[in-house]
N, C-alpha and C positions, 0 to 999 in steps of 0.2 A: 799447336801440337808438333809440328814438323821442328821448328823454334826449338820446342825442348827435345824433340830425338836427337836433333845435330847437338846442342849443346850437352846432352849428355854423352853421346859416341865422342864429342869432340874431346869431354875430360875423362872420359876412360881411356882413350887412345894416348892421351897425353903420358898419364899414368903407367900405362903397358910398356909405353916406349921410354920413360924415366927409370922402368925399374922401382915404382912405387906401389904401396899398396893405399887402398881408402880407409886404413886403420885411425894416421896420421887424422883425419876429420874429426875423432873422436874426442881427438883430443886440443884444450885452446888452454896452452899454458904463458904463463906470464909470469917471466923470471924476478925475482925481486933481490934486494941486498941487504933489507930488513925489514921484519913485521912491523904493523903500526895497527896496532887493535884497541879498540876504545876501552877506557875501563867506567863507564856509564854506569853500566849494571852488574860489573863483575870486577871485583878492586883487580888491582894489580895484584895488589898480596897472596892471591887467589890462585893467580894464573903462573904454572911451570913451564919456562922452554925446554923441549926436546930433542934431539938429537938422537938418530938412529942408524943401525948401520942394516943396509939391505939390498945384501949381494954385495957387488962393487959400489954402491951408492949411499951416497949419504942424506938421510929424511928428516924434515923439520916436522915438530907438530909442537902441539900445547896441551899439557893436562891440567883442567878445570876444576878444585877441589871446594867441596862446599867447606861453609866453614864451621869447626868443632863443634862449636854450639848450635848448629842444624845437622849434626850428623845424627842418622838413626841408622840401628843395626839392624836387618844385613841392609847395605846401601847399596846401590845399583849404578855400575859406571856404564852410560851412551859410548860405544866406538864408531865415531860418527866418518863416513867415508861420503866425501862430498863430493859434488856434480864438475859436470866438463872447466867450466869458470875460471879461467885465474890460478887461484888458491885461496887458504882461508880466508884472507883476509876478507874474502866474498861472501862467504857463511859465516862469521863471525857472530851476523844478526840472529843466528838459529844455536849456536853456543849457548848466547844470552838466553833463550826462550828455554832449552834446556834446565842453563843453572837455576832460572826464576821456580823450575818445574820440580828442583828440589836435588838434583844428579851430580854425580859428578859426570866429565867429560872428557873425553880424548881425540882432538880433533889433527889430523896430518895430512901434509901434503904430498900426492906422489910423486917419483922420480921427475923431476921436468917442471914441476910448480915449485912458485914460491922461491926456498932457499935450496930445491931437494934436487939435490943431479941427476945429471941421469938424461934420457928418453921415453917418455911412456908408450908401453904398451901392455897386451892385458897380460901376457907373465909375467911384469912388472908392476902391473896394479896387484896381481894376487901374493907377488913378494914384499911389496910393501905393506899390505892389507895383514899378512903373515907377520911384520917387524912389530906391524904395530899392535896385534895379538900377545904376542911374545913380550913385547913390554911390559902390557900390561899384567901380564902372569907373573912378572920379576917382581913388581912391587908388593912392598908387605903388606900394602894397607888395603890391596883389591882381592874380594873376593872371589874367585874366579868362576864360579858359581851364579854372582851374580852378573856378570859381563851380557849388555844387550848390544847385536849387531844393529846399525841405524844406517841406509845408505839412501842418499839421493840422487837422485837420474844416472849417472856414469857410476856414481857409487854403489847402486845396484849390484854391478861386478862385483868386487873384491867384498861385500857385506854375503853373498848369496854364495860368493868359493868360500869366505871364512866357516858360513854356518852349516854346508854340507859336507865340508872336508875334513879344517882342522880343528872346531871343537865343537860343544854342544852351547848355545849360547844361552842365558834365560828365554830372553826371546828374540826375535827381529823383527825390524821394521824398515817397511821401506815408502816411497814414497815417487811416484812419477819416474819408476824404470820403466826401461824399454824389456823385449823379451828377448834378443838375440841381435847380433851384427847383420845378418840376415834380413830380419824383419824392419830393420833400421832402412836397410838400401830400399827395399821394394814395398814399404809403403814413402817413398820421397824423402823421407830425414836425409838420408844423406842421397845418391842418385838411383834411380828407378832400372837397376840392372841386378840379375842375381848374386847373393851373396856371395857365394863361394868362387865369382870370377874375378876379384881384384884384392879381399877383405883374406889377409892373415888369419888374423882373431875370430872366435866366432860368439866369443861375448854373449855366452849359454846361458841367460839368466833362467831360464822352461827347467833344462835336467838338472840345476843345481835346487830349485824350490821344491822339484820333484824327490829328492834327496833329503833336503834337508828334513829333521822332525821336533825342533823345537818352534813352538807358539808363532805364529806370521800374524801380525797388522799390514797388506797391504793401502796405502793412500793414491789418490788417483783423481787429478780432477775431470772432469767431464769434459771440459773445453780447452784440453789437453793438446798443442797444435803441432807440438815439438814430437812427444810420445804420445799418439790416439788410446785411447786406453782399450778400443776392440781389440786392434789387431799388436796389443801388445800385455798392457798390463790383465788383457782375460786371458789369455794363451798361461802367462805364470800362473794367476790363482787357479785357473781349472786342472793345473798341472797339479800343484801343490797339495801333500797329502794335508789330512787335520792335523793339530789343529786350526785352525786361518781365518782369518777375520777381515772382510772388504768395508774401505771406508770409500765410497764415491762421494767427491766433493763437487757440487752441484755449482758448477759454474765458476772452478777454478782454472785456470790456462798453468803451462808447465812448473812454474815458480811459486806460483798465488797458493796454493794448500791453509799456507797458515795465514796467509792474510785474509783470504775470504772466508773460512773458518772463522776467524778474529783471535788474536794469540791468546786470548784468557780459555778462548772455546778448546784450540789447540793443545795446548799445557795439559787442558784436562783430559785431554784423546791420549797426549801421551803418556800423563802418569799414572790414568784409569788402566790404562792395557799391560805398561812395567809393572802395575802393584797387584795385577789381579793374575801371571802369571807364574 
């Protein structure tokens, strides 16, 4: 115990005196100079590079189109805002489970990942979360009607500003968010000291569910070590007006949802919820 009060006095003290804040945790980017995403299960034919503009920064992503002869009207495009990780290339594997599930998809990197300049943090996740909205409102072939917000763990953020702020989505979905930068430090994700004395950001996923009012699937596994799902993903749903819908996955840890599920079980979580709202 004493072990960890020093070591943590010792990196807050570090921090105070750097002129840093513990935002920078949130995020683990990894610069790349090119995508290399499999085309396994999704031709290449398939797959669009993107390029966006947000703010001063420039954002890569990929839209994932089914192909003509599986399109059904209206069709429903995933804007999938993915976790602390890398970048896509990380999630890639959750693209593929998408397309198989019938969607099309719009998957991006934020400022700092991948190809996308920048710095992140969370005004820059909700500017980028913002680009890639707007994109998809430009093209002719999306209904904007049917656009579902999708975010996982960090993507929480910028899926939960998009659906309380800038529009109405079909529905959202989230899957293994936290509840706030707050709740992050003082239950140990990141260090065991209050929020609001090193943390910028406050990474409000509670007021933004409270807000939003189109259709919620939260996902959440039980054995959850990264994000506990008490003192986080219950603090959202109980905030969260209806309609809302909890999927506790019984014995999955922060990543596993759809593999302990089993992806065919998965697919069908998500296209039972997209088709039935």
């Amino acid at each position: 115990m004493i072990q960890r009060f020093l070591t943590i006095a010792c990196a807050a003290s570090i921090l105070l005196l750097n002129g840093c804040t513990m935002d920078a945790f949130l995020f683990n980017n990894l610069a790349l100079t090119e995508y290399s995403l499999s085309a396994a299960v999704i031709p290449a034919s398939q797959v669009e590079a993107v390029t966006l503009q947000s703010g001063a920064e420039t954002i890569y992503g990929f839209y994932v189109k089914q192909p003509d002869s599986q399109r059904v009207e209206p069709h429903q495009v995933i804007l999938y805002s993915h976790g602390n990780k890398y970048n896509i290339e990380e999630y890639w594997n959750r693209v593929e489970l998408f397309y198989r599930a019938g969607f099309d998809v719009f998957i991006y990197d934020y400022r700092g990942y991948g190809k996308s300049t920048g710095k992140s943090s969370e005004q820059g996740l909700h500017e980028d979360a913002t680009a890639a909205l707007n994109y998809l409102r430009s093209r002719k072939d999306v209904d904007t009607t049917q656009i579902v917000d999708y975010g996982y763990s960090l993507g929480g953020v910028p899926t939960m500003y998009l659906a309380a702020t800038q529009h109405q989505p079909k529905c959202v979905i989230t899957e293994a968010i936290f509840a706030s930068s707050e709740a992050l430090i003082q239950t140990g994700t990141v260090l065991d000291v209050p929020g609001n004395y090193i943390m910028e950001g406050k990474f409000d996923n509670v007021s933004n569910a409270r807000i939003r009012k189109a259709p919620l699937l939260m996902l959440h596994g039980t054995r959850d070590s990264f994000v506990p799902f008490q003192p986080h993903g219950r603090l959202i749903y109980e905030a969260a007006q209806q309609p809302k819908v909890l999927r506790l996955i019984d014995g999955a840890d922060h990543t596993e949802v759809p593999s302990t599920l089993g992806e065919d079980a998965y697919i069908e979580v998500i296209r039972t919820f997209i088709k039935g709202n």
